[in-house]
C-alpha positions as CSV (number, residue, x, y, z in Angstrom):
1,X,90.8,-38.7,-32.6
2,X,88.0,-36.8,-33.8
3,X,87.6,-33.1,-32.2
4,X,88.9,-31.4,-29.3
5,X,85.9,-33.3,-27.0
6,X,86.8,-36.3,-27.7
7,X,90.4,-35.9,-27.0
8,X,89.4,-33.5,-24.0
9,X,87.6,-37.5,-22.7
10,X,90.6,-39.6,-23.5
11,X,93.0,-37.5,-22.1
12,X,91.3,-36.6,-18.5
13,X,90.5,-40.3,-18.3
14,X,94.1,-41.2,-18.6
15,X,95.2,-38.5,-16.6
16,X,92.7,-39.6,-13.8
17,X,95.0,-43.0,-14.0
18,X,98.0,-41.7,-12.9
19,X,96.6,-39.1,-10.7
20,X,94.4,-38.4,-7.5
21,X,91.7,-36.2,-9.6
22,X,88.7,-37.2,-10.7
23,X,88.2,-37.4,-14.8
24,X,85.1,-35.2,-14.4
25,X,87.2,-32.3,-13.2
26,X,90.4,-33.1,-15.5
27,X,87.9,-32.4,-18.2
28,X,87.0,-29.4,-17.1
29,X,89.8,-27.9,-17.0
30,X,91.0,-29.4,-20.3
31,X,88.1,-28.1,-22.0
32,X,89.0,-24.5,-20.4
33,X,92.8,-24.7,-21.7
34,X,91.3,-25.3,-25.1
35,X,89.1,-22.4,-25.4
36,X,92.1,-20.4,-24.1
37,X,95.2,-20.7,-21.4
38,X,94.0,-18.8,-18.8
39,X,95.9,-16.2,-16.9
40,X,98.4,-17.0,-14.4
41,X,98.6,-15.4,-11.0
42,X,100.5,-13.0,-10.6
43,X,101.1,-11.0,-7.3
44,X,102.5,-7.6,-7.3
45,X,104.9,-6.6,-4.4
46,X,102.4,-4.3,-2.5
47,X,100.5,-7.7,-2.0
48,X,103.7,-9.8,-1.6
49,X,104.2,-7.4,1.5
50,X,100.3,-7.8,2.5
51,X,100.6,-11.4,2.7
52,X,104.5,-11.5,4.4
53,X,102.7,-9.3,7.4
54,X,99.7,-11.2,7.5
55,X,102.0,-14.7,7.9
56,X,104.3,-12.9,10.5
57,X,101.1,-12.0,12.5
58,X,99.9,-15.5,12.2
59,X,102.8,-17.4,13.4
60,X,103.8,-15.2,16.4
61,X,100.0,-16.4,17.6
62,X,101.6,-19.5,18.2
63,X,105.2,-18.6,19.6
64,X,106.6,-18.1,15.6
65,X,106.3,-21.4,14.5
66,X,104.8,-21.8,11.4
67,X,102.4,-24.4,10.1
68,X,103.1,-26.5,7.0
69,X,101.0,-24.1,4.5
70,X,102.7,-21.0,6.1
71,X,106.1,-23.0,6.3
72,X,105.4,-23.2,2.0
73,X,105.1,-19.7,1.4
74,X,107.3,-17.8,3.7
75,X,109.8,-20.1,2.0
76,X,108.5,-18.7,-1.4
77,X,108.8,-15.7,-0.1
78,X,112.3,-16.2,1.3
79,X,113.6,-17.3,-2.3
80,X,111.7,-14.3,-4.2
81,X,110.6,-17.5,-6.0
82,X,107.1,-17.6,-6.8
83,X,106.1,-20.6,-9.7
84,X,102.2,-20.5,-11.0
85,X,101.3,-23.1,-8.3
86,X,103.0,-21.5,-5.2
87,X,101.4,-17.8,-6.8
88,X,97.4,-19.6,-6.9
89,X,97.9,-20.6,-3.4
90,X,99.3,-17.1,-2.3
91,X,96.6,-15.3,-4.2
92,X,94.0,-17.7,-2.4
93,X,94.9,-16.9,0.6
94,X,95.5,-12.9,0.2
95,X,91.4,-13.5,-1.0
96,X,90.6,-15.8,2.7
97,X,87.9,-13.3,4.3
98,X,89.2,-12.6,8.4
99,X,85.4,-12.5,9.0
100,X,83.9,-15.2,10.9
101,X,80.3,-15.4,11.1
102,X,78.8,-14.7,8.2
103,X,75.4,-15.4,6.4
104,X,74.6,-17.6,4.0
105,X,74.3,-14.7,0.9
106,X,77.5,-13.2,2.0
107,X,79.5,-17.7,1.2
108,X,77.9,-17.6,-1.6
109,X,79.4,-14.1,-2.9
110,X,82.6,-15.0,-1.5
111,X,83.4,-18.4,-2.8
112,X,81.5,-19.0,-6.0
113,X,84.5,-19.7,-8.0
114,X,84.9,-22.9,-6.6
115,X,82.1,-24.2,-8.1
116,X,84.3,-25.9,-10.7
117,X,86.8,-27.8,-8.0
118,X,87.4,-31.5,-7.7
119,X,84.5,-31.7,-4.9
120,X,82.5,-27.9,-6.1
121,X,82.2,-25.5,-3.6
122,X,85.0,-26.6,-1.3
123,X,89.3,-26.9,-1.7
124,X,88.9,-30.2,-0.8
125,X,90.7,-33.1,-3.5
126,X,89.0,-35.9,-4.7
127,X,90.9,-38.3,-2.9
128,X,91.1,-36.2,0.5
129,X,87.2,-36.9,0.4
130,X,86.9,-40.1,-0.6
131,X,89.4,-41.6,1.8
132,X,88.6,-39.6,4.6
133,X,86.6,-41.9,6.6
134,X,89.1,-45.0,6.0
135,X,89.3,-47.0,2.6
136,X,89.4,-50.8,3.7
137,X,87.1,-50.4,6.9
138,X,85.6,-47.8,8.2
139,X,87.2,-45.3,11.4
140,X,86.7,-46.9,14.9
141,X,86.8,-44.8,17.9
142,X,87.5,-47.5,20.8
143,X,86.6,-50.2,18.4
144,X,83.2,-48.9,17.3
145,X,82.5,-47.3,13.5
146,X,82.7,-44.4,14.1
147,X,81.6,-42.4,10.3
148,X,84.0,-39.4,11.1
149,X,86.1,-37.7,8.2
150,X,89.8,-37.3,9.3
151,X,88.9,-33.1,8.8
152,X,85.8,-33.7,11.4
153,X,87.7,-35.8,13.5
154,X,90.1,-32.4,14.2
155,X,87.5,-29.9,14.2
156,X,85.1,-31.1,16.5
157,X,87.5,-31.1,19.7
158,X,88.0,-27.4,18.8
159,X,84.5,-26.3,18.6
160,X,83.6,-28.1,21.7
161,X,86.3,-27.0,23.5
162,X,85.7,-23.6,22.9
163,X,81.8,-23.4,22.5
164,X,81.6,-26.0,26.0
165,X,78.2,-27.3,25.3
166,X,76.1,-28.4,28.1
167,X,74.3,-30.8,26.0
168,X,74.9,-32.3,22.5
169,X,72.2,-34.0,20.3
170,X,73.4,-36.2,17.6
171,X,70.7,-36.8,15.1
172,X,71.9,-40.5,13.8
173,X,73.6,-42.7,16.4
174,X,74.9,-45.3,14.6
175,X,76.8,-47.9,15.7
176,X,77.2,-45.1,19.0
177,X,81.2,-45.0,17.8
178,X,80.2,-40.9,17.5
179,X,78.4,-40.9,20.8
180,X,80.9,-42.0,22.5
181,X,83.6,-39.9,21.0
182,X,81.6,-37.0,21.9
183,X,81.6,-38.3,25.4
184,X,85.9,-38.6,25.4
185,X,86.2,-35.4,23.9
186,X,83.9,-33.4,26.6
187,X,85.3,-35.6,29.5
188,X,88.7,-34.6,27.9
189,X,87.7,-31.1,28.3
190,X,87.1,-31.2,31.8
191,X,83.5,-31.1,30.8
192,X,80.5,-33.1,31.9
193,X,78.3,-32.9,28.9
194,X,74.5,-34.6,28.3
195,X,74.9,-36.7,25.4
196,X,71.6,-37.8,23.5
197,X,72.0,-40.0,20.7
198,X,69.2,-40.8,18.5
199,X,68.6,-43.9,16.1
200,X,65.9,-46.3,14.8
201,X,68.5,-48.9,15.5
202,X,70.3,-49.6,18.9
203,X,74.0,-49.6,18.8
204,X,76.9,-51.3,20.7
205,X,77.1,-48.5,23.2
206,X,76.4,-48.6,26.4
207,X,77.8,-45.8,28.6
208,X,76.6,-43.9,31.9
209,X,77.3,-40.4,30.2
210,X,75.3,-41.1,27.0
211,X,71.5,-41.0,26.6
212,X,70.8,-44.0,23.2
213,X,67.4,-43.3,22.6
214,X,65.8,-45.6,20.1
215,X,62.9,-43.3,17.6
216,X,62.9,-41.7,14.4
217,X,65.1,-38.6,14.5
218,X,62.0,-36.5,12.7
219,X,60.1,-37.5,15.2
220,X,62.2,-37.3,18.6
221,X,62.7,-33.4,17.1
222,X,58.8,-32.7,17.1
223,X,58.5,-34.3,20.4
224,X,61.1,-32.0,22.0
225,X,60.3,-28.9,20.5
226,X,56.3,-29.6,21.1
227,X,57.1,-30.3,25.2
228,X,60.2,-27.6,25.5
229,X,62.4,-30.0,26.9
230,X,64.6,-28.7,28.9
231,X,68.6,-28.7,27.4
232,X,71.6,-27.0,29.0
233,X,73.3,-24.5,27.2
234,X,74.9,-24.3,24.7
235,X,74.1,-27.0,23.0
236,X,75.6,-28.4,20.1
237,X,73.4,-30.8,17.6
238,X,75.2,-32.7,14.9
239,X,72.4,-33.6,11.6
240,X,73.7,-37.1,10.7
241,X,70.5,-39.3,9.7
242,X,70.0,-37.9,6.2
243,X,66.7,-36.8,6.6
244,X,64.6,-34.8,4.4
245,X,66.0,-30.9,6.2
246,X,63.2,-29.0,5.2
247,X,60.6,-31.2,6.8
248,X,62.3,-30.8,10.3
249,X,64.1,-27.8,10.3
250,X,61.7,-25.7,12.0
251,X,61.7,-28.1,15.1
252,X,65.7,-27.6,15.0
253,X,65.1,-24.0,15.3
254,X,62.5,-24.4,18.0
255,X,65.1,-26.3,20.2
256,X,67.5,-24.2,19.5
257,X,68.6,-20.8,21.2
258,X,71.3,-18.0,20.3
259,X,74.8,-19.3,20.8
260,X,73.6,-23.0,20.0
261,X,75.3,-24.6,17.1
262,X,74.0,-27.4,14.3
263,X,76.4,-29.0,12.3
264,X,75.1,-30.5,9.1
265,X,77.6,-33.0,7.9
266,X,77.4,-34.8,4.7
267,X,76.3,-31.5,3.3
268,X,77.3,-31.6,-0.2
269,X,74.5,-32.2,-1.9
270,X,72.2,-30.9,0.4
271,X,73.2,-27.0,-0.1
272,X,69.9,-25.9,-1.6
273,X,67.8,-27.7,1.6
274,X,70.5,-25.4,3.7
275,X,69.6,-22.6,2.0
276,X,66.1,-22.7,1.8
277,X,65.8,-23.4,5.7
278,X,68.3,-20.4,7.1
279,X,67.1,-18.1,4.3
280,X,65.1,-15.8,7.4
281,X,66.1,-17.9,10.0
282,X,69.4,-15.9,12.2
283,X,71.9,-18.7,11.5
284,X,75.5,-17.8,10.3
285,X,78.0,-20.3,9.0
286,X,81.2,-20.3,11.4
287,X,84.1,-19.9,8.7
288,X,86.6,-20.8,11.7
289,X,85.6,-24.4,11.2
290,X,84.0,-25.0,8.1
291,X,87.4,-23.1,6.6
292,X,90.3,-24.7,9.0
293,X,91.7,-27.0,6.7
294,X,91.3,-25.0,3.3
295,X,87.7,-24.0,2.2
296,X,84.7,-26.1,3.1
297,X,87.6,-29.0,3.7
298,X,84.7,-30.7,6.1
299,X,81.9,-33.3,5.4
300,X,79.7,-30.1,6.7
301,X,80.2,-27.9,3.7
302,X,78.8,-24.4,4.1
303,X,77.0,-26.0,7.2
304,X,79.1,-25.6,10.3
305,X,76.1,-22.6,11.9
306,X,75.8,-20.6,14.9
307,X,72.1,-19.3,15.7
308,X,73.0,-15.8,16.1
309,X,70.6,-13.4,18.6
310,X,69.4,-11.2,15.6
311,X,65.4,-11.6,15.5
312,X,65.7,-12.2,11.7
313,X,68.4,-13.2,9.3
314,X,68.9,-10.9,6.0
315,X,66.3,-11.8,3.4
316,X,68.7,-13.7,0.9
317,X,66.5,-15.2,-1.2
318,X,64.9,-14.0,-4.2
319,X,62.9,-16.3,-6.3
320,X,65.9,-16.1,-9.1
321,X,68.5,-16.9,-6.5
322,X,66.6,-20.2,-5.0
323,X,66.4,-21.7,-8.4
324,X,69.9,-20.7,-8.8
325,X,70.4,-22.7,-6.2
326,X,68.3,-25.9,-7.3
327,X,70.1,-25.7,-10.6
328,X,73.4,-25.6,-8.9
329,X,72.1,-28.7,-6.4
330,X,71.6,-30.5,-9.4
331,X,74.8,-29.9,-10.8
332,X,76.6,-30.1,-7.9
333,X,75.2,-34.2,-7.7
334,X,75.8,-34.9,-11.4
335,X,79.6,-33.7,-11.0
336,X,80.0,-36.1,-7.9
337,X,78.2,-39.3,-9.8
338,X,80.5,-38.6,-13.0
């Protein structure tokens, strides 16, 4: 074995044998431990207590009983045990922001450490996302595909129960499996919704409460935001055709009013495009959702956005920043193809 790079390769390839971690990121971390162990959390008991009243407040929200993750650490806490694994996820949570709404300059500050996770920029693991849709077909809703992640598939009947859109616009139809989940989920509500689903393709849908219209996603936006169609509010329009964002975005924010959302899913690699369309535009990611499951554990990573009521959003874009950005883009896709 010749150097520590080469041994750095073999072992994270072995590793990523016998575990649910990509090599890429085994690698990484490797390659840290050999330039030097790194310091392991350590909480003092002034946050110990910070953390105790901030799980006792969260579990009498929901007549004191506690969620696996909070289950894990009052039982830590209980046992005055606290190994390095059980003190990262403590100190990781002590760090989760209680703000909600906040721009894109402000995610970027707060989370750039996880630029070097299994999936960057998110707590997901590498299996969580590559399995979440299904592994030997893909996830049905009432027998149609349905291209949901298991995350998405929890968060959406929370965000429409609570925002109770009048009309949601889902940019990519598909098959119509989506469409007509939509449907269940706003009927389940006690809601009666407009659904409009768009595709080049016609799908195996066919249901009174959903509008399939056949046309190019690009160009259904331009036609709506060029006539004003008329929409009832709030409405809630889900980015799943994997266009080109720049190129459209301003129609999106033409049909769009305060207290609208737009979901971006599939986002990964399409953070720089986000950035570069909200940079003055008053859209703020809604952590509630994007952050549910553990940090950015959501196809719509950083990308989850409410159009706030402010006239303009922060300027938080310098030239240094967006190729920042780019660069990170870039890295960001290379890390995922390794």
């Amino acid at each position: 074995m010749n150097g520590d790079k080469e041994f750095a390769h073999a072992l994270s390839d072995y590793l990523a044998l016998n575990t649910n971690v990509s090599s890429g990121y085994l690698y990484r971390l490797i390659q840290s431990f050999l330039r030097g162990a790194p310091i392991l959390p350590r909480l003092d008991p002034a946050a110990k207590n910070k953390i105790v009243g901030r799980l006792n407040a969260e579990v009498a929200a929901h007549n004191d009983v506690p969620n696996f993750f909070q289950n894990y650490l009052l039982t830590h806490l209980q046992q005055e045990t606290w190994p390095p694994q059980v003190a990262f996820f403590a100190a990781r949570y002590l760090h989760r922001s209680n703000e909600r709404y906040v721009n894109w300059r402000r995610r970027q500050q707060q989370f750039a450490e996880l630029e070097g996770e299994s999936v960057s920029g998110t707590e997901l693991g590498f299996s969580q996302m590559v399995y979440s849709q299904g592994v030997d077909s893909a996830f049905r809703w009432r027998g149609v595909p349905c291209f949901k992640t298991l995350h998405d598939l929890a968060i959406y009947p929370m965000l429409i129960h609570e925002l109770r859109p009048g009309t949601i616009v889902e940019l990519g139809a598909g098959s119509g499996g989506s469409g007509l989940l939509f449907a269940d989920l706003c009927a389940a509500a006690g809601l009666t919704t407009k659904i409009i689903s768009i595709d080049r393709q016609t799908g195996e849908v066919s249901d009174p409460r959903i509008e399939f219209v056949q046309a190019d996603c690009a160009q259904w936006l331009a036609e709506a935001a060029a006539s004003h169609r008329p929409l009832q509010r709030p409405c809630l329009m889900i980015e799943d055709f994997h266009g080109e964002l720049p190129g459209f975005f301003g129609h999106i924010d033409a049909i769009l009013e305060a207290g609208d959302y737009l979901v971006v899913e599939d986002s990964l690699q399409k953070q720089s495009a986000i950035a570069q369309c909200i940079a003055e535009r008053p859209y703020v990611i809604d952590t509630k959702y994007t952050d549910f499951f553990g940090i950015n554990c959501t196809s719509a990573i950083n990308s989850i956005l409410r159009k706030s009521a402010e006239a303009h959003a922060p300027r938080s874009q310098t030239a240094n920043e967006r190729q920042r950005l780019r660069e990170q883009d870039r890295a960001w896709r290379q890390k995922r193809d390794r």
